[in-house]
N, C-alpha and C positions, 0 to 999 in steps of 0.2 A: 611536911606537905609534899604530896608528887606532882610531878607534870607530866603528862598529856602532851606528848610534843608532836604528835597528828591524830586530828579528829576531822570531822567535814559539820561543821554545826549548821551549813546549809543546808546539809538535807533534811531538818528537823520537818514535818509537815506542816506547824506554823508557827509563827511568834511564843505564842504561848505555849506551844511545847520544849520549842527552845529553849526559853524561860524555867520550866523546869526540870529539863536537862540538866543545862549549868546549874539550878538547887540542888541537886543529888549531887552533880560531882561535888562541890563545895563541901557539903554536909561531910563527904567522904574523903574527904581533905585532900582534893585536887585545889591548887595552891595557883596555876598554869594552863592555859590552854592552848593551844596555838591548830589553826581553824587554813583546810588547808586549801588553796586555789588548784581546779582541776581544769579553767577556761575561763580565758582573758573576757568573752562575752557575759561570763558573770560575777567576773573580778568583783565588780560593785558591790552584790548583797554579801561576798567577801569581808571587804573591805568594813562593810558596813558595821557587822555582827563584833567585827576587833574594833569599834571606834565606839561602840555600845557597852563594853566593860571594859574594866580598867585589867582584868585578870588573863585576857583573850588576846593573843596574838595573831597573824596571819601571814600569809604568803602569796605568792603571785603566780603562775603559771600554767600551763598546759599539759593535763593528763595521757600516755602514751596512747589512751585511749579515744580522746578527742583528737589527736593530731592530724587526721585525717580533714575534718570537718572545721575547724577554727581558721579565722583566717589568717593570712602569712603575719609574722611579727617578729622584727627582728630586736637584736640584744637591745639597739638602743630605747625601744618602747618597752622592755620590760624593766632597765635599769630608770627610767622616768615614772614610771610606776612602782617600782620597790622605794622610789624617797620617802614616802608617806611613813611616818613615824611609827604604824602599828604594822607595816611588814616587815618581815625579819629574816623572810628567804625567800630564797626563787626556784618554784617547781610546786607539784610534783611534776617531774619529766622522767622520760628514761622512757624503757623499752620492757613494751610485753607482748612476745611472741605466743604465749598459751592462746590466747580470744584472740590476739590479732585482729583487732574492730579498725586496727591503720593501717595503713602499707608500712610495712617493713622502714623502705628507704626514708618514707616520710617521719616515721617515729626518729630515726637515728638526726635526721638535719633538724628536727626539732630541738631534739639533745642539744646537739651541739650549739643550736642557740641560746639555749639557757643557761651550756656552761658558759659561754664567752658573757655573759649578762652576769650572771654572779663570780667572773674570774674580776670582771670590770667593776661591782659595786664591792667588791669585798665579802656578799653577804653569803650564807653557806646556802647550796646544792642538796635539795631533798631526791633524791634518786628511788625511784621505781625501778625495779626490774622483777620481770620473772622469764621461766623458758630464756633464759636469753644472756645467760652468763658471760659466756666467749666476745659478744660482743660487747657487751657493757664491759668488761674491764677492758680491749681494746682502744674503743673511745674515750675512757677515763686516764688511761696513760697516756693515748695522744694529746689529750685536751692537755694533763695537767704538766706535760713539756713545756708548753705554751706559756706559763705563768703560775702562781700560786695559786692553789683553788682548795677548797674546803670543801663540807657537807657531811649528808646521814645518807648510808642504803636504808632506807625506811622499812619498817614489816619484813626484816630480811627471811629469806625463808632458801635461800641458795645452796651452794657449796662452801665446803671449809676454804675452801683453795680463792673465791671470791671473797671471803671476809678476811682475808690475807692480804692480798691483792688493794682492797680499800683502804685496811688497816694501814698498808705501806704508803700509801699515797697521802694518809694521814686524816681519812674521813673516818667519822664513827659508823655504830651498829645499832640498830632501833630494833626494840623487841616486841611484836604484838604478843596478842594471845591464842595466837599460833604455837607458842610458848609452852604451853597449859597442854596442849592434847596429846594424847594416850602414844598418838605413833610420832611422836616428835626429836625422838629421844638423839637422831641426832643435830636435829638443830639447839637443840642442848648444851653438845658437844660446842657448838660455836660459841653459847652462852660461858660456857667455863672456860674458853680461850683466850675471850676479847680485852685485854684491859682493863682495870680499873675505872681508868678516867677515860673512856671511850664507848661506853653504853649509854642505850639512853632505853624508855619504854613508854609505850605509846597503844591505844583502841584502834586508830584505825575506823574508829565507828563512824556510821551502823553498822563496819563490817565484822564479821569476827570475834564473838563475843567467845573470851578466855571462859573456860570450868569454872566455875559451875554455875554459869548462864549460859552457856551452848546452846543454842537453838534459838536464842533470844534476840532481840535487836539490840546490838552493841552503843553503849556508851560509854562516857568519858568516867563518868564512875567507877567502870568495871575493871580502870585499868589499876585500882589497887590490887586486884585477883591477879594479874601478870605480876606485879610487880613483886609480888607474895613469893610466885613459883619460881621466881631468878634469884628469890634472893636466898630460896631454901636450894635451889640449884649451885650457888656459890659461895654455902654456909655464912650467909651474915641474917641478922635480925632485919625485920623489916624497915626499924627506923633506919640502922643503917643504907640501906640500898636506897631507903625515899632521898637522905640527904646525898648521896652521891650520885646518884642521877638528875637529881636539882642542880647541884654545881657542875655535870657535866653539860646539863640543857644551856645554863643562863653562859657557858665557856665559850660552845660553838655558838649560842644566838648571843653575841653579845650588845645586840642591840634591843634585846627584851630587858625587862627589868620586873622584878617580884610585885606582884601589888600593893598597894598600902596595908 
């Protein structure tokens, strides 16, 4: 079985598409899902979607992209909202300079309260970044002086020199299907560097759907097709890469647990 360790099941257009979403991935032995918060105002239908199956996980957070626009919230309301038994991380946060839909300074003090919110519940840091290298591992060393802190750069799509940088501090690497495309080859390079026990692969969806559904609307299904091309990228067999990115998902979230 794979995981899925970010998808957005809220953006399905409605119940019943959602519904057969999760049928397909299943079918496709997606084993995991974990459904990601982009805005504390719609934490809820979040919340909701992981309290609906036993197999769907979630998290809580602010997208670098709404940081502008949500209202202020600091660590302690997001560590009273990650109690809830089916969140398992705090974020996505972090910092995207490409769209810059935020101010700048406002994405960074959002950061920072997310990390001090998953430094304080223990629970691991889904990190966003793009355009925005220099600073995101600044703040990531400042922060992690501070105290013990975990998490994933999510959809990494960066520099070697950043999954270096992570890897030291002791976060993992999440691979979309970004992975898959033709001019990728050096975030590839990243793929063959990272660890064993420090990947993990993930859709992303509806964003980014991996080869060979390109142009398609990305789901949770398609992340067997990633998961395919890292693992012909790191010469193992597919079952092997499904069971080592299972056991590296369930290490960092270790507040998920496999369904029945």
């Amino acid at each position: 079985m794979l995981v899925d360790s970010h998808c957005h099941l809220d953006y399905a257009e409605s119940d019943e598409e959602r519904e057969e979403i999760l049928s397909r991935a299943r079918r496709a032995g997606i084993g995991t899902l974990v459904t990601i918060g982009t805005k504390i105002s719609e934490f809820p239908k979040v919340r909701g979607i992981a309290e609906a199956h036993d197999d769907v996980w979630c998290t809580v957070g602010i997208h670098p992209h709404e940081a502008g626009t949500e209202a202020d919230i600091d660590a302690g309301r997001l560590i009273d909202l990650a109690r809830h038994p089916k969140v398992i991380g705090i974020g996505e946060t972090g910092l995207d300079f490409y769209y810059d839909h935020s101010p700048r300074d406002r994405q960074a003090q959002v950061f920072r309260t997310h990390i001090a919110a998953a430094r304080e519940s223990g629970l691991p840091l889904i990190v966003h970044t793009r355009d925005a290298d220099d600073l995101t591992a600044e703040i990531l060393w400042e922060e992690a002086g501070k105290g013990p802190l975990r998490g994933v750069i999510h959809c990494f799509t960066s520099s070697m020199e950043l999954a270096e940088i992570a890897l030291g501090l002791g976060f993992y690497i999440s691979f979309s299907g970004i992975v898959t495309f033709k001019n990728a080859e050096s975030l590839r390079d990243v793929v063959r560097m990272v660890p064993a026990d420090r990947f993990l692969v993930e859709t992303d969806a509806p964003y980014l759907a991996p080869v060979p559904q390109r142009g398609k609307r990305n789901e949770p299904a398609f992340v067997v097709h990633t998961a395919a091309r890292v693992a012909e990228v790191r010469g193992l067999d597919p079952e092997a890469l499904a069971q080592l990115t299972t056991d590296n998902f369930f290490r960092l979230f270790a507040k998920a647990a496999p369904a029945a």
